[in-house]
C-alpha positions as CSV (number, residue, x, y, z in Angstrom):
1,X,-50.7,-211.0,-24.8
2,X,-50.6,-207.2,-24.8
3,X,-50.0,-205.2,-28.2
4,X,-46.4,-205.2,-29.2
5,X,-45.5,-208.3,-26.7
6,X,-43.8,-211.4,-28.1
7,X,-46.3,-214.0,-28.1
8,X,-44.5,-217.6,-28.1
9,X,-47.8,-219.4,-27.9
10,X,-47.5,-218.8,-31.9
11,X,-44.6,-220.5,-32.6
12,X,-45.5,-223.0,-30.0
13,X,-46.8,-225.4,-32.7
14,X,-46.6,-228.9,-34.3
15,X,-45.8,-227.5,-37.9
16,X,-43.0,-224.6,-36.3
17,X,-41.2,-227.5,-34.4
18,X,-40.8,-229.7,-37.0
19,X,-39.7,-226.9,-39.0
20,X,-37.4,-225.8,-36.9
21,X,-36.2,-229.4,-36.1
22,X,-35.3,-230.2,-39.8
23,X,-33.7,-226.3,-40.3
24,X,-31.3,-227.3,-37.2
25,X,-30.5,-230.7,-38.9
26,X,-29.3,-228.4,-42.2
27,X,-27.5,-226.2,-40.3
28,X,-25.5,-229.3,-38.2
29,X,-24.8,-230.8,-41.3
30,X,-23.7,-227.3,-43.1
31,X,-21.4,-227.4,-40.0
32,X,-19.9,-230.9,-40.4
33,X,-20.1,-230.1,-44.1
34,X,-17.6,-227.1,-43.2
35,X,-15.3,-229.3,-40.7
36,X,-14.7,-232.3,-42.9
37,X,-13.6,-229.9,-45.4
38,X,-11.4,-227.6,-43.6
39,X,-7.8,-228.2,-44.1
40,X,-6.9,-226.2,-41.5
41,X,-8.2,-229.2,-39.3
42,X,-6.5,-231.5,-37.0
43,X,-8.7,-234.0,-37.6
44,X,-6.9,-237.2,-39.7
45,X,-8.4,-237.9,-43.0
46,X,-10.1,-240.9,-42.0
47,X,-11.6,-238.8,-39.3
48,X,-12.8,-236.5,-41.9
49,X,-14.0,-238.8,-43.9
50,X,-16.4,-240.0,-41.0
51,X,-17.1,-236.4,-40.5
52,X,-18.3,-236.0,-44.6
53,X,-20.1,-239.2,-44.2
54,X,-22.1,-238.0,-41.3
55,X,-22.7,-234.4,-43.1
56,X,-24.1,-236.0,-46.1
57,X,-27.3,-238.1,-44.2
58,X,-27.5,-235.4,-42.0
59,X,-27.8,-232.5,-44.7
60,X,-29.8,-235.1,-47.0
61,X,-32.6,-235.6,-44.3
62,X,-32.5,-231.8,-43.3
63,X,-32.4,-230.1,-46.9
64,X,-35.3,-232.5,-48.3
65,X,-37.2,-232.1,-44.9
66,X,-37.2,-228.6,-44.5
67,X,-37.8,-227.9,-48.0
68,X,-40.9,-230.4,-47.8
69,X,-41.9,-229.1,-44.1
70,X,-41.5,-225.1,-45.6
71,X,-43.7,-225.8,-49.1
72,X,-46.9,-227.2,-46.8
73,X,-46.2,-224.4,-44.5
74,X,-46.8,-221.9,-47.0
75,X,-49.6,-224.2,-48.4
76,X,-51.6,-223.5,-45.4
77,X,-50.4,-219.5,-45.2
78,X,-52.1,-219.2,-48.6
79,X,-55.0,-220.8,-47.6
80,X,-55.7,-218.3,-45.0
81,X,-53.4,-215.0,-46.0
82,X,-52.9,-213.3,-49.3
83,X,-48.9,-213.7,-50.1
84,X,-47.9,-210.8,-51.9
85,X,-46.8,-212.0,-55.8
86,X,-48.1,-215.6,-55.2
87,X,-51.2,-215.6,-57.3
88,X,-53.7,-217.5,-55.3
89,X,-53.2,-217.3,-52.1
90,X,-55.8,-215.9,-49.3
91,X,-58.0,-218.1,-51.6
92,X,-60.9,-218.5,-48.1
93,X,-60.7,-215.0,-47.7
94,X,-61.1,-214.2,-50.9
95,X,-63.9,-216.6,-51.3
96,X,-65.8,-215.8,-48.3
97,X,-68.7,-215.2,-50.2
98,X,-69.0,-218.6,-52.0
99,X,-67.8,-220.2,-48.6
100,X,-70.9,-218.5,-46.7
101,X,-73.4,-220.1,-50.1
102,X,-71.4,-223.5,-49.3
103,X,-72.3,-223.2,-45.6
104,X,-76.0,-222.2,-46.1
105,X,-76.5,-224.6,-48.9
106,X,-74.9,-227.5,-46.6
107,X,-76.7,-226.8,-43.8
108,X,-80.6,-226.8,-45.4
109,X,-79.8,-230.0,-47.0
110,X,-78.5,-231.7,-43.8
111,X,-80.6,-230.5,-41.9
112,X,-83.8,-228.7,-42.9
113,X,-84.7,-231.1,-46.2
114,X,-87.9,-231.3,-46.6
115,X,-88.7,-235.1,-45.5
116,X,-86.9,-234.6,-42.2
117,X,-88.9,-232.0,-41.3
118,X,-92.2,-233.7,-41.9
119,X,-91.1,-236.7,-40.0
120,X,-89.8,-234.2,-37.1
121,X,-93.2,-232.1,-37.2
122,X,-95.4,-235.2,-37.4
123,X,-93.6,-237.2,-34.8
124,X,-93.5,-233.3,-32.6
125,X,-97.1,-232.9,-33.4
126,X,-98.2,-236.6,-32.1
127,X,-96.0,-235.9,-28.8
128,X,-97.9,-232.6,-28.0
129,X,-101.2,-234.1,-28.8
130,X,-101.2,-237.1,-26.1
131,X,-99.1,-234.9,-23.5
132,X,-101.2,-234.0,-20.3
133,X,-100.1,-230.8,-21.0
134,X,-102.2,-229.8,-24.1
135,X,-105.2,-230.9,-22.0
136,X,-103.7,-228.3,-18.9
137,X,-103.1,-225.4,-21.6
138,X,-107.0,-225.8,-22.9
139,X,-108.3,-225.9,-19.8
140,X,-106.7,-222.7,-18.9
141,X,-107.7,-221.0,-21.7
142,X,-111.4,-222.2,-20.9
143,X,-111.3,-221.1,-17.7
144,X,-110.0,-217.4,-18.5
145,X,-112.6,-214.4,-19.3
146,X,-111.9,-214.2,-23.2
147,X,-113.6,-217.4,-23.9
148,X,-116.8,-216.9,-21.6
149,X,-117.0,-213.4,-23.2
150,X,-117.0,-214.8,-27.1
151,X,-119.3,-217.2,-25.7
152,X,-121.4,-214.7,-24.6
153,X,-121.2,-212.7,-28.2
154,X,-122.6,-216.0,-30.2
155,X,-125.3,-216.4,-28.1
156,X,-126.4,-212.6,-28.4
157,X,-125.9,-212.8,-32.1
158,X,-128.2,-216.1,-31.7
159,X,-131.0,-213.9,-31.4
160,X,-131.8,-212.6,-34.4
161,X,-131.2,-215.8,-35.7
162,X,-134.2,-218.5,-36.4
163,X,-132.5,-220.6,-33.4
164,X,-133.0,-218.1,-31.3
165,X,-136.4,-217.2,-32.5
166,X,-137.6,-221.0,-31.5
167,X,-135.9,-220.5,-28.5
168,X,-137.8,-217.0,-27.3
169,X,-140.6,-218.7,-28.6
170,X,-139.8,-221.2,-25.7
171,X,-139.5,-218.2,-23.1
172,X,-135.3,-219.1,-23.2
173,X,-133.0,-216.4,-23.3
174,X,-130.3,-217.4,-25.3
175,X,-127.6,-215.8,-23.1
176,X,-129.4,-217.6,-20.2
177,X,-127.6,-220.6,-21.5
178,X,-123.7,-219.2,-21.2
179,X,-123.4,-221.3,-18.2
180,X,-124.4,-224.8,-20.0
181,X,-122.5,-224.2,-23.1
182,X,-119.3,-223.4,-21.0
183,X,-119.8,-226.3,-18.8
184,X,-119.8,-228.3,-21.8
185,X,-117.1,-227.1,-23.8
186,X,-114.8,-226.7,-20.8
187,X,-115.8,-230.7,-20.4
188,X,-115.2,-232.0,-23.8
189,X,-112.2,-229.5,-24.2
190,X,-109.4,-231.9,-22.9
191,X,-110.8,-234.5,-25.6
192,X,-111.4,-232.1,-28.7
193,X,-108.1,-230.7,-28.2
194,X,-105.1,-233.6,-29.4
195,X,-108.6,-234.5,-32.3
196,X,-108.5,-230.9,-33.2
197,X,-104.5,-231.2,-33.3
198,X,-104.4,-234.4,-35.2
199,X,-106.6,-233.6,-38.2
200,X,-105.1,-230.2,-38.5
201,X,-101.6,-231.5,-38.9
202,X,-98.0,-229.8,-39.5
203,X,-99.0,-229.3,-42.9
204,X,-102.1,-226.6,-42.5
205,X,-100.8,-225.8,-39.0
206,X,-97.2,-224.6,-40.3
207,X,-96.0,-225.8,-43.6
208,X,-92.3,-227.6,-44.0
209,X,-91.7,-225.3,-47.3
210,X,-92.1,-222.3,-45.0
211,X,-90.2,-223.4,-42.3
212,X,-87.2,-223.9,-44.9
213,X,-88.2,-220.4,-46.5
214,X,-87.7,-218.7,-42.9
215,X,-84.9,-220.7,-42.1
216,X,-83.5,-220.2,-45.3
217,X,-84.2,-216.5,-44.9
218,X,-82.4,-216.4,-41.3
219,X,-79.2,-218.2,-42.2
220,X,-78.8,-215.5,-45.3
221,X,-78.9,-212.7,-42.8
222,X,-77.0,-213.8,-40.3
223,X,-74.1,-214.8,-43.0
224,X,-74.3,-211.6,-44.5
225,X,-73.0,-210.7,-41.3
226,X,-69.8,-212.6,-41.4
227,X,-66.9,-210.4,-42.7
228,X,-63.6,-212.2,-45.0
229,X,-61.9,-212.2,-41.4
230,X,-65.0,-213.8,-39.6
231,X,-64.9,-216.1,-42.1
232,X,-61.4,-216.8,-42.0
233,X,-61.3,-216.7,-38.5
234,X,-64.3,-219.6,-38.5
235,X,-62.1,-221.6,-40.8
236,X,-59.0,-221.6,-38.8
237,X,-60.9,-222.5,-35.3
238,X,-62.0,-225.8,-37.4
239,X,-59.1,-226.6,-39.6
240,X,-55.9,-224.9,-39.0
241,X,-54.8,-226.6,-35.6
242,X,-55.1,-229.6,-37.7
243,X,-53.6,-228.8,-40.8
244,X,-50.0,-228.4,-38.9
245,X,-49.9,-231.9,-39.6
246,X,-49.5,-231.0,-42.7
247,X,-46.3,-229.4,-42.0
248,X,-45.0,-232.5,-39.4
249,X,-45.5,-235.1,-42.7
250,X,-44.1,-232.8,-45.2
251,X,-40.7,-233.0,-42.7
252,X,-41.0,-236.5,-42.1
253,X,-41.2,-237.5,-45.6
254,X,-39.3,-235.1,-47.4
255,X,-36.9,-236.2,-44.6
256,X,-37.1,-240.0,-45.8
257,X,-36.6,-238.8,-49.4
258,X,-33.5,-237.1,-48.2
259,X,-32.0,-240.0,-46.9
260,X,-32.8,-242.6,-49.8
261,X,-31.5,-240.0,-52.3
262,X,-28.3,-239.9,-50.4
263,X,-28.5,-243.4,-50.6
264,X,-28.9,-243.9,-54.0
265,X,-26.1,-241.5,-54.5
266,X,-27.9,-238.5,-55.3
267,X,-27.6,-236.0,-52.7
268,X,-24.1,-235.5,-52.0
């Protein structure tokens, strides 16, 4: 709806209806109320007797409804919305900072605690390892330039080592033997790699108590960046379509206590 335009989608609701429903019934009841006791009416006196009869249920069930339908409605306002002189009230928004703890706090139990996550890296960690797709990714990287030219370094540096003394001694070049030592490693590559993976494990590969740290560390930023209405706003997406049930029951019972008052003679 455009600024300034009556929007009727919010009044359009479960708790507004019953509201209104039970207001109506005191209003048709103040109205027979008013009738039975005119004496200006034509009506006979058995007439308006029926009339004060009828009044009596019907303001009964109204009055009590209403009132009961009106307290949760204002229940749930100060919930939400600070009520000026009700101490209290806007109790989320006012809150938001405790609320946004709550959240975090729930969330890393649920969720990140610290046996679930070795289970889920463990059980990660043994998928990855017997996936043909750890053997494709070594490959790959034993194929490419940066592993033939460390190669290529070690056996350089194997030269002024007594290895590669015995080897000179031999007439070998030790760089002479990059192509055999990358035949063989790009051969047993596929195999090393899920051994490799397996006795590293998620624990010296990436530890559960920093994964909680960072995602400890992440949650708190990103709820820093929820404001009081954020907050609020987050709250009422979740809860406040369903609290206007709150308002239907608080009709429909105060309604019921209407009626047996007004049975037991009370509400006349």
């Amino acid at each position: 709806a455009s600024p300034g335009a009556f929007d009727w989608r919010r009044y359009y609701t479960k708790g507004f209806i019953s509201n209104a429903c039970t207001f109506s019934c005191v209003i048709v009841g103040a109205v027979l109320k008013a009738l039975a006791e005119d004496p200006a009416s034509s009506a006979g006196a058995r007439e308006r007797a029926r009339i004060a009869e009828a009044a009596r249920w019907v303001l009964a069930f109204g009055v009590f409804g209403f009132a009961g339908g009106i307290t949760n409605w204002l229940a749930v306002k100060m919930l939400f919305d600070r009520v000026p002189g009700l101490y209290g009230s806007g109790v989320i928004p006012a809150r938001f900072k405790e609320i946004r703890e709550v959240v975090k706090d729930t969330m890393l139990r649920t969720f990140f605690d610290r046996a679930y996550l070795e289970r889920y890296l463990s059980a990660k960690l043994e998928e990855v390892a017997g996936s043909p797709e750890l053997g494709e990714a070594v490959d790959r990287a034993l194929q490419g330039e940066e592993v033939a030219r460390v190669v290529e370094e070690q056996l350089e540096g194997l030269k002024a080592r007594p290895e590669g003394l015995i080897l000179a001694v031999q007439g070998i070049d030790p760089v002479s033997l990059k192509p055999v030592v990358l035949t063989f490693l790009r051969g047993a590559g596929r195999d090393l790699a899920p051994v490799l993976l397996r006795a590293l494990g998620p624990g010296h590969l990436l530890s559960v108590a920093r994964v909680r740290a960072e995602v400890d560390a992440l949650m708190t930023t990103k709820l820093e960046e929820l404001t009081p209405e954020r907050v609020r706003g987050l709250m009422e997406e979740v809860i406040r379509v369903h609290l206007g049930w709150l308002i239907v029951w608080g009709n429909v019972f105060g309604g019921l206590i209407g009626i047996a008052s007004a049975a037991a003679g009370y509400a006349s």
